[in-house]
C-alpha positions in Angstrom: 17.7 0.2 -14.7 14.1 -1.0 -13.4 11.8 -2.2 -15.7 8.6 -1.2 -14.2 6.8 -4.1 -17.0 8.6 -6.9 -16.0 5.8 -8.1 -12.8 2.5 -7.6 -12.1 1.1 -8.0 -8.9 -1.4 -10.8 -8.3 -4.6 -9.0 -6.6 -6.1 -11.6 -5.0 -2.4 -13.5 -3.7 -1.9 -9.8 -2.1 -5.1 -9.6 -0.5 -5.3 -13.5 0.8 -2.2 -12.9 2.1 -2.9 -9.6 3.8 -6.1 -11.1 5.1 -3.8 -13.5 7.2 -2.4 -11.1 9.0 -4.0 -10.3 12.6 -6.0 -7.4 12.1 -4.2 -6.0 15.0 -1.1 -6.0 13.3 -2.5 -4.5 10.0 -4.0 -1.7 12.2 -0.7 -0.8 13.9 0.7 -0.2 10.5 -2.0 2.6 10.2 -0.8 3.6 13.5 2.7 3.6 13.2 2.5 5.9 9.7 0.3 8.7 12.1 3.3 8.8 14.3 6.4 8.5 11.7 4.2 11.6 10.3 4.8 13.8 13.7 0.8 13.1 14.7 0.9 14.0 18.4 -2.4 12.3 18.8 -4.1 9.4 17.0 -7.6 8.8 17.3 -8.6 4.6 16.3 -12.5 3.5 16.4 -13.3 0.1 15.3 -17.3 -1.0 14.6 -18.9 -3.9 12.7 -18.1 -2.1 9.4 -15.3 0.1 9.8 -12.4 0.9 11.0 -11.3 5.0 11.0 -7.6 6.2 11.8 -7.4 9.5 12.5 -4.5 12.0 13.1 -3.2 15.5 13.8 0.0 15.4 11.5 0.0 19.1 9.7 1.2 17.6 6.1 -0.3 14.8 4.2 1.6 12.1 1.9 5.0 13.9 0.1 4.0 11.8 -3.1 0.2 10.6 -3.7 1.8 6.9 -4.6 2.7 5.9 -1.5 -0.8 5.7 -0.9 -1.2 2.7 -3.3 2.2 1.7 -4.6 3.6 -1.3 -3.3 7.1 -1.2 -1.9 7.6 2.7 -2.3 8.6 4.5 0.4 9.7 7.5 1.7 11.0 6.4 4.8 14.1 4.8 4.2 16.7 6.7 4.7 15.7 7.2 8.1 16.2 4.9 10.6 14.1 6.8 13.7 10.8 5.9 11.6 9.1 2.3 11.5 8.7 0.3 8.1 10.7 1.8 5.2 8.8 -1.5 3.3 5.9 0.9 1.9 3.2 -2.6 2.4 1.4 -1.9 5.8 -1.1 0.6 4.8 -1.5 -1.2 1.6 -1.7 -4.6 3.4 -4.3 -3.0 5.5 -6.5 -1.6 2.4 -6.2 -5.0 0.5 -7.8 -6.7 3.8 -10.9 -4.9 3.4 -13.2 -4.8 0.7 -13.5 -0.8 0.2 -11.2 1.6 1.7 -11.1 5.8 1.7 -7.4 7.5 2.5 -7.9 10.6 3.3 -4.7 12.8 3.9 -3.9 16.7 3.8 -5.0 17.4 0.2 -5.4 14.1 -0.8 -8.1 11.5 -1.2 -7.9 7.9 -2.7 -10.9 5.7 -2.9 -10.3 2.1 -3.4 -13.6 0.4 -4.3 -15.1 -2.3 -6.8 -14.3 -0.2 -9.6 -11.1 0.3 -8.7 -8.7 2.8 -6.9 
């Protein structure tokens, strides 16, 4: 039986160790999610201050956790699609210091005051 009280996650370990990952490598994550979710086009643009990752996949999220819930996922029982870890969009989130997912009836802010 899990015991969902038995850890807490450490917010700053998480994001100093998601901050020393390439950004590159954070940003495929993004990437690789579009395509697991049947986008046939994905649309990156990086500035100064942002970066946006935009796709044409027709549903959003199954479940609005896997949008900030470490280690869930809804990918592993199949092996055609990437991950199956549930940490690279959340590694990429916890690299920056405010995020905005924005999915098919679904919005999560992650800010100062929280998610």
């Amino acid at each position: 039986m899990a015991r969902p009280d038995w850890f807490e996650l450490s917010h700053g370990g998480w994001q100093q160790r998601s901050r020393s990952r390439p950004l590159g490598r954070l940003l495929l994550e993004a990437v690789q999610n579009a395509f697991d979710a049947a986008a046939r086009s994905v649309r990156v643009t990086l500035d100064e201050r942002a970066i946006h990752v935009e796709d044409d996949a027709s549903e959003g999220f199954a479940d609005g956790r896997l949008v900030y819930t470490v280690f869930l996922s809804d990918k592993r029982g199949d092996p055609a699609k990437r991950g199956r870890l549930g940490r690279g969009l959340k590694e990429l989130i916890a690299a920056m210091e405010r995020a905005r997912v924005e999915t098919v009836g679904t919005t999560v802010l992650f800010d100062a005051a929280g998610r």
